[in-house]
N, C-alpha and C positions, 0 to 999 in steps of 0.2 A: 655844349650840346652840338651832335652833327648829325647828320641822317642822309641815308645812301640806298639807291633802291637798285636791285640789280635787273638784270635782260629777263628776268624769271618773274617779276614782281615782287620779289621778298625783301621787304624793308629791314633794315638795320636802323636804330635809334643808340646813339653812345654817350654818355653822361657822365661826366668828371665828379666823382663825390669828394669835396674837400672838408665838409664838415663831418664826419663819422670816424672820430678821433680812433677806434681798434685798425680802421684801415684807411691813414692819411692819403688820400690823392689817388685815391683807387678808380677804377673805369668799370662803369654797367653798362652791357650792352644788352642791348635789346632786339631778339631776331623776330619777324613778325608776317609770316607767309599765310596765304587764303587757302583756305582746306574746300570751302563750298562758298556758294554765294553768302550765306550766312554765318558764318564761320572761320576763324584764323588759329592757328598754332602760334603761341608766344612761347619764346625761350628765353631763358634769362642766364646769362655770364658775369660773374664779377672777377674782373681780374686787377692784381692788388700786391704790393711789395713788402706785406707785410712778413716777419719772421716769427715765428709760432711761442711761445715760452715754455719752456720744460715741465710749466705743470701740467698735468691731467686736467687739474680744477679750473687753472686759467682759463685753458683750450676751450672747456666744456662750456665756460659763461660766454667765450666770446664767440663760439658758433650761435649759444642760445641767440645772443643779442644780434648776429648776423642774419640769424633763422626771422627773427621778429623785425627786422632792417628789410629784409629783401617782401617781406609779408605785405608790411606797409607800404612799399614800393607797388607790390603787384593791386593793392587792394585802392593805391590812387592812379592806378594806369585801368583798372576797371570801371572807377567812376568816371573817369572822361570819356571810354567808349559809351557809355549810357547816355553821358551826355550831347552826344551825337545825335 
């Protein structure tokens, strides 16, 4: 885990995922700028070395399980801000 804030205030958070076996050793970043006092824009990057597989079918399950990987990601980074 690293976290970097720039001259702007916009925080970066970077997270090494080694356990999420479709994409071994891949990095989430996390961009995290103030829109109002009440308020922030979160973005999210995963960047990852994985090679794709020629099926259609593969592809398809492993963005599902990527889509439902990155959900759960967003849905525990919004229970900490509550828990603020």
């Amino acid at each position: 885990m690293q976290q970097f804030e720039d001259e702007d205030g916009r925080l970066e958070y970077v997270e090494k995922i080694s356990h999420f076996r479709l994409f071994p050793n891949s990095l989430l970043f996390y961009g995290i700028e103030a829109v109002t006092l009440d308020a922030c824009l979160v973005t999210i990057e995963l960047r990852y070395g994985h090679i794709a597989s020629p099926s259609r079918l593969v592809r398809f399950g492993q963005l599902r399980r990527l889509h439902r990987f990155l959900g759960r990601s967003l849905h525990n980074l919004a229970e900490l801000v509550e828990k603020r």
